[in-house]
N, CA, C and O of each residue as an XYZ file, in Angstrom:
428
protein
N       0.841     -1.182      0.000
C       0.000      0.000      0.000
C       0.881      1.237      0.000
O       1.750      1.413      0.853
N       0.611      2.140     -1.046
C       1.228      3.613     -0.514
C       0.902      4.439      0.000
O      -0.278      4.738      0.179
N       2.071      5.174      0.467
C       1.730      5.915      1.547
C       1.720      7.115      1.275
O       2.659      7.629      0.666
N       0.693      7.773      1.658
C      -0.007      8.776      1.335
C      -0.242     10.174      2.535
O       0.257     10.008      3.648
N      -0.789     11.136      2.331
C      -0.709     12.321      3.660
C      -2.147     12.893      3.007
O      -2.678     12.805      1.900
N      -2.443     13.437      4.103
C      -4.171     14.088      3.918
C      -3.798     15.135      4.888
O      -4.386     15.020      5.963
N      -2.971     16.135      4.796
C      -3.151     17.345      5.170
C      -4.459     17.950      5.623
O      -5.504     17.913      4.974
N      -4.235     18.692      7.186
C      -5.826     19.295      7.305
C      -5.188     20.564      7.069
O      -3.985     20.817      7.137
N      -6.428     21.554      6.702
C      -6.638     22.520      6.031
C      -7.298     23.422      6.021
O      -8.220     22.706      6.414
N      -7.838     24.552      5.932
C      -8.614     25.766      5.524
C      -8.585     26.070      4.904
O      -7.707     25.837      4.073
N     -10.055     27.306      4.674
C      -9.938     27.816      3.132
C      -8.947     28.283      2.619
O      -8.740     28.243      1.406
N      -8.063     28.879      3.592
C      -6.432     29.662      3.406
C      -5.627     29.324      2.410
O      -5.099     30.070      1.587
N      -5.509     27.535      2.570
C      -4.700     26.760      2.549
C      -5.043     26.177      0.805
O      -4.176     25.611      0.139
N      -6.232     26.411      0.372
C      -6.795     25.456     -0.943
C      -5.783     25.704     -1.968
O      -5.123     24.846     -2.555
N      -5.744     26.661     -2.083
C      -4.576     26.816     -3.602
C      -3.305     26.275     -3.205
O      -2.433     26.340     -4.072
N      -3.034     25.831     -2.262
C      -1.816     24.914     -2.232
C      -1.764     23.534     -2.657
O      -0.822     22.913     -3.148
N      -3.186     23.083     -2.327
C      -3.035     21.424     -2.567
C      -3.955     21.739     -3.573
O      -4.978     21.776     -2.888
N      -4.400     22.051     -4.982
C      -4.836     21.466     -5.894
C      -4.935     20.869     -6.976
O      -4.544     21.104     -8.120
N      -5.892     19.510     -6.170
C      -5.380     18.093     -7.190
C      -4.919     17.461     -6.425
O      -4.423     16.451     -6.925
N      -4.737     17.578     -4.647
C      -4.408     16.696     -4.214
C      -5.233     16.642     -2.543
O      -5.428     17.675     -1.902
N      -5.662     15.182     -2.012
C      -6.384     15.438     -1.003
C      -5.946     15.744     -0.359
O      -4.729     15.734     -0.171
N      -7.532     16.525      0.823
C      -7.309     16.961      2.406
C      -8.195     16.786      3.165
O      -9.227     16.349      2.655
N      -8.202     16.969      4.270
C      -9.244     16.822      5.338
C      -9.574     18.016      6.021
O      -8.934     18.417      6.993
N     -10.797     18.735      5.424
C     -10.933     19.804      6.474
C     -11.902     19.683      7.491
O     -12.878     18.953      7.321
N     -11.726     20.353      8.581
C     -13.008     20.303      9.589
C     -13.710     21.744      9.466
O     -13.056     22.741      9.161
N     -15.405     21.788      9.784
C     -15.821     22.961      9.470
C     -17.081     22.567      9.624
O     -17.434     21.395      9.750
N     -17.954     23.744      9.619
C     -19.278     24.004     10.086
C     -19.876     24.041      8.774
O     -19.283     24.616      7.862
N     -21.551     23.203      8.495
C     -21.767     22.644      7.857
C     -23.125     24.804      7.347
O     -24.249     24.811      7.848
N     -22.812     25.776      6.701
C     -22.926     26.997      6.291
C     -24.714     26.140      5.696
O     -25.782     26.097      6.308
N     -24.369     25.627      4.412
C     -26.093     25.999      3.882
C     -25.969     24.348      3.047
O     -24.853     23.834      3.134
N     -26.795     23.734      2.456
C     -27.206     22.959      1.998
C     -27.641     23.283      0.863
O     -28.463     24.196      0.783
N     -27.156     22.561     -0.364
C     -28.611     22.861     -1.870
C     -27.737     21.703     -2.697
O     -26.597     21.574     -3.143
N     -29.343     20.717     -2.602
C     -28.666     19.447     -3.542
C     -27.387     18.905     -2.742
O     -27.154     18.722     -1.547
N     -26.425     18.672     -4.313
C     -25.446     17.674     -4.059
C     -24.389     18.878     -3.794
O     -23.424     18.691     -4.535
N     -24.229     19.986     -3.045
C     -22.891     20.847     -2.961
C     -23.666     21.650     -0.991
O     -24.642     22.203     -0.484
N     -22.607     21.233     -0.757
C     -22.468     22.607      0.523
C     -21.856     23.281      0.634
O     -20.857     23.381     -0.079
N     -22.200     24.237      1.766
C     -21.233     25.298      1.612
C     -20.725     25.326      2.940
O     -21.591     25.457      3.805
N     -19.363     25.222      3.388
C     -18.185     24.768      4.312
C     -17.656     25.799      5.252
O     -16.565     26.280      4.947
N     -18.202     26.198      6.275
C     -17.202     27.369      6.920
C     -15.614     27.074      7.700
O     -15.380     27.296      8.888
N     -14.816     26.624      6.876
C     -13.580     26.214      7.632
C     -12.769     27.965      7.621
O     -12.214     28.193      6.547
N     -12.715     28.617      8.208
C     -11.695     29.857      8.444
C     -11.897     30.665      7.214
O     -11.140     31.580      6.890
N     -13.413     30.131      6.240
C     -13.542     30.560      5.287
C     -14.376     30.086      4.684
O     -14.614     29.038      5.285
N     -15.273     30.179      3.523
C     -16.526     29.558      2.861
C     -15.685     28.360      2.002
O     -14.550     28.629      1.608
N     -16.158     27.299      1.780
C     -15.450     25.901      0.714
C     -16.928     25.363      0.492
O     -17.796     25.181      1.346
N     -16.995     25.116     -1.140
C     -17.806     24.777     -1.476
C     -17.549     23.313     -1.921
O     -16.909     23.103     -2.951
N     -18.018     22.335     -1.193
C     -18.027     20.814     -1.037
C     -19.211     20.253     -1.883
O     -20.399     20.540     -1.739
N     -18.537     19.201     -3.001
C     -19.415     18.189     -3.835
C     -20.050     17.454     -3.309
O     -19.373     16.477     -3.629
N     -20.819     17.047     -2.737
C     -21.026     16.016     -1.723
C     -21.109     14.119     -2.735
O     -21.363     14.001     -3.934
N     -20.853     13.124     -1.902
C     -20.855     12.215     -2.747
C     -22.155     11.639     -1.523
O     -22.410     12.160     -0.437
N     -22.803     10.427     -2.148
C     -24.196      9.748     -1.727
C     -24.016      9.725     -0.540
O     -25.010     10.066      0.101
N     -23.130      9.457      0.050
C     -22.812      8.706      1.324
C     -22.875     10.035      2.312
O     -23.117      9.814      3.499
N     -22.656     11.495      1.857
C     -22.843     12.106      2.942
C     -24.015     12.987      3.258
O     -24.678     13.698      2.504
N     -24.130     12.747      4.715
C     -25.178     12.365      5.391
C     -24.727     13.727      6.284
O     -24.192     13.442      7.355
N     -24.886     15.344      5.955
C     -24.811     16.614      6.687
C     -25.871     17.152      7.252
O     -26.911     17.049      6.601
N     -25.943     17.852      8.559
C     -27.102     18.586      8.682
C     -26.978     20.101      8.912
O     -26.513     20.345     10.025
N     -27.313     21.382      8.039
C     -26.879     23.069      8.616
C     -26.907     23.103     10.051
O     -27.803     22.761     10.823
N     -25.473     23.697     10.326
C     -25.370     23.965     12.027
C     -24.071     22.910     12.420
O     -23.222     23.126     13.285
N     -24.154     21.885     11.661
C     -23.390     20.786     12.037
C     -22.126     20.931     11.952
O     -21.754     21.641     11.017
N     -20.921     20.263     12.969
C     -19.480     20.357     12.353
C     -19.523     18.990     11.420
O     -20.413     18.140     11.460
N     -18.347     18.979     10.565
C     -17.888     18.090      9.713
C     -16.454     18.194      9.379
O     -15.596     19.072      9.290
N     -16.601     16.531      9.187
C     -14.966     16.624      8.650
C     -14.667     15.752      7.237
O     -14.825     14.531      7.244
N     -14.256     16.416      6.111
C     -14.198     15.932      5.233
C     -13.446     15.729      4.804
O     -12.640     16.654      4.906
N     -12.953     14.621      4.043
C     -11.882     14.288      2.995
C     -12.245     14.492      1.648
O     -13.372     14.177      1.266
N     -11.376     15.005      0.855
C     -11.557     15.103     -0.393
C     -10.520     15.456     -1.419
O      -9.412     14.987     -1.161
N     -10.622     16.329     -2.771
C      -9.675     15.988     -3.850
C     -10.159     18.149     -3.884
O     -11.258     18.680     -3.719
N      -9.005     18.692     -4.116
C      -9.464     19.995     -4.484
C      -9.251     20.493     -5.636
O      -8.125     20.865     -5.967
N     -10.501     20.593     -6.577
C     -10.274     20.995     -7.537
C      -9.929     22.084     -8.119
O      -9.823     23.025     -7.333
N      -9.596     22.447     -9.773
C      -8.727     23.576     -9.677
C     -10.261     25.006     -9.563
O      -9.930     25.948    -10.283
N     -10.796     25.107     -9.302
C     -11.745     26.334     -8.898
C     -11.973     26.319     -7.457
O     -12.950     26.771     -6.862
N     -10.674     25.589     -6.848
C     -10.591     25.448     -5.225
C     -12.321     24.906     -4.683
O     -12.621     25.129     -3.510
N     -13.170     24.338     -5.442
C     -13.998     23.665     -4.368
C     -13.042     22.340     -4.215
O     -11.965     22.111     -4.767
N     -13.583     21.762     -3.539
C     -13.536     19.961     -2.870
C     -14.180     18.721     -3.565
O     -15.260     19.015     -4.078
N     -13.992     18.047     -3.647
C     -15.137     16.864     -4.333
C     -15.013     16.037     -3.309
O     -13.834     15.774     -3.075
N     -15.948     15.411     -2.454
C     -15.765     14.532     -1.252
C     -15.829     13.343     -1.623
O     -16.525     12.822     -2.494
N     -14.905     12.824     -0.773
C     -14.381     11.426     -0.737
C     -15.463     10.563      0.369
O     -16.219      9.607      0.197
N     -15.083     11.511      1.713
C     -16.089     10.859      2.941
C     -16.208     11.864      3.763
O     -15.465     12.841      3.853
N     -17.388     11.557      4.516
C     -17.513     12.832      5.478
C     -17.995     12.257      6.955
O     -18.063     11.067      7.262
N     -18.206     13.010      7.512
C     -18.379     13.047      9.062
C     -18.835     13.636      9.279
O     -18.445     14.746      8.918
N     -20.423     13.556     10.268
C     -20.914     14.678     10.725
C     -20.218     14.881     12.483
O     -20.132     14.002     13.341
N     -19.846     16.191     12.573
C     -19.650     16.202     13.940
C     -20.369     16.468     15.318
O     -20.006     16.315     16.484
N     -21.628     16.966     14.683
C     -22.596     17.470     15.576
C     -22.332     18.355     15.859
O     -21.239     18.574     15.336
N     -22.883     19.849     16.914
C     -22.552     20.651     16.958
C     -21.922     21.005     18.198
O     -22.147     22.120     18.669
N     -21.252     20.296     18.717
C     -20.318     20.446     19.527
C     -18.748     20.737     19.595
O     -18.069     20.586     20.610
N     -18.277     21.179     18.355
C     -17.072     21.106     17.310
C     -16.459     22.717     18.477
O     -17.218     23.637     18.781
N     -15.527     22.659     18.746
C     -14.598     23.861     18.814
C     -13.316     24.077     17.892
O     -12.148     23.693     17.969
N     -14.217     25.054     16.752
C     -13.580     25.500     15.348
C     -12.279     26.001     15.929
O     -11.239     25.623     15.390
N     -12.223     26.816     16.978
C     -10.982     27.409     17.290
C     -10.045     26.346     17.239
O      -9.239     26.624     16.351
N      -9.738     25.149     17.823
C      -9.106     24.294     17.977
C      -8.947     23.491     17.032
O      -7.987     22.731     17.159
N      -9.855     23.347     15.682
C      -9.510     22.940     14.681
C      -8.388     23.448     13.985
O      -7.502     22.731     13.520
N      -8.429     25.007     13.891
C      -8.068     25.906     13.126
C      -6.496     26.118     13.427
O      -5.659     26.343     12.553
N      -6.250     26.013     14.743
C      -4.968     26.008     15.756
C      -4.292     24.581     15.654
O      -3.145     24.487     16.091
N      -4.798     23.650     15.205
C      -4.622     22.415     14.442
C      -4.027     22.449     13.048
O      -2.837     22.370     12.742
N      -4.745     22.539     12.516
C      -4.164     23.281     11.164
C      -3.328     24.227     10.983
O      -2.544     23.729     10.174
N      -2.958     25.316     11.210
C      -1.682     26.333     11.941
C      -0.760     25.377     12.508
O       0.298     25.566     11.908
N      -0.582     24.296     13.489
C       0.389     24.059     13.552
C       0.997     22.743     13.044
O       2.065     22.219     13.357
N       0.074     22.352     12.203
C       0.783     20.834     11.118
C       1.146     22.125     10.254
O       2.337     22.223     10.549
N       0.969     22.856      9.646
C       2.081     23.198      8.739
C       2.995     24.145      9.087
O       3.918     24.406      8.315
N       2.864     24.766     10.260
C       4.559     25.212     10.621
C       5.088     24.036     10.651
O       6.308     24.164     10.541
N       4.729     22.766     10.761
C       5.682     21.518     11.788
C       5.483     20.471     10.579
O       5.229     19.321     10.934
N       5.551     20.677      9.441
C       4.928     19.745      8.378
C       6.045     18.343      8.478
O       5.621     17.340      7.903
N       6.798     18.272      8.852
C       7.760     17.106      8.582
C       6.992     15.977      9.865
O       7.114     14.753      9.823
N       6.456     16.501     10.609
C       5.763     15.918     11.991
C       4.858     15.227     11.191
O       4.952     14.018     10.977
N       4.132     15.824     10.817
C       2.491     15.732     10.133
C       2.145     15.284      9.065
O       1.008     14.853      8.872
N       3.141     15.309      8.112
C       2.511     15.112      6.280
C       3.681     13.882      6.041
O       4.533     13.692      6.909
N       3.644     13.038      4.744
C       4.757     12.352      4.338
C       5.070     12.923      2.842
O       4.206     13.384      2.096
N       6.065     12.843      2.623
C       6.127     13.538      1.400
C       7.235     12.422      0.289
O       8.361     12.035      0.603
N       6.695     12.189     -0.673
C       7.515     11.312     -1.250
C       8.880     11.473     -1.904
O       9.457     10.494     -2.377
């Protein structure tokens, strides 16, 4: 199996990885159809695939592929309920990439 890294992320962060996955965590903004809209430190507009199962209000954590108009296309998701402390996500993310050799693998 190879080995692979799923960087977490914010909206900050999208034009760095695109074309390649991440995992962001974030508050689940509005619903319509198959796309949401993502408040990670910023609006991300997420493809949703069948399997995910979001509700507005909700945290989430998603994996996915970022395409080049910086939305997401989801891989899998997670609802977190709304008990999520974004701050601590976000302070998460801030410090895997000052510390990226800790956190990511890079081939």
């Amino acid at each position: 199996m190879e080995a692979t890294s799923t960087p977490r992320i914010t909206c900050a962060y999208l034009n760095s990885y695109v074309g390649k996955n991440v995992m962001v965590v974030g508050k689940v903004m509005q619903l319509r159809g198959d796309e949401a809209v993502i408040d990670a430190d910023g609006n991300i507009t997420a493809h949703l695939n069948r399997d995910s199962h979001l509700a507005a209000g909700s945290g989430v954590q998603l994996i996915g592929k970022v395409n080049p108009d910086l939305s997401v296309k989801v891989l899998s998701s997670m609802d977190l309920g709304t008990g999520v402390d974004f701050n601590l996500a976000n302070t998460v993310v801030e410090i895997a990439h000052q510390h990226k050799s800790i956190f990511t693998y890079d081939q």
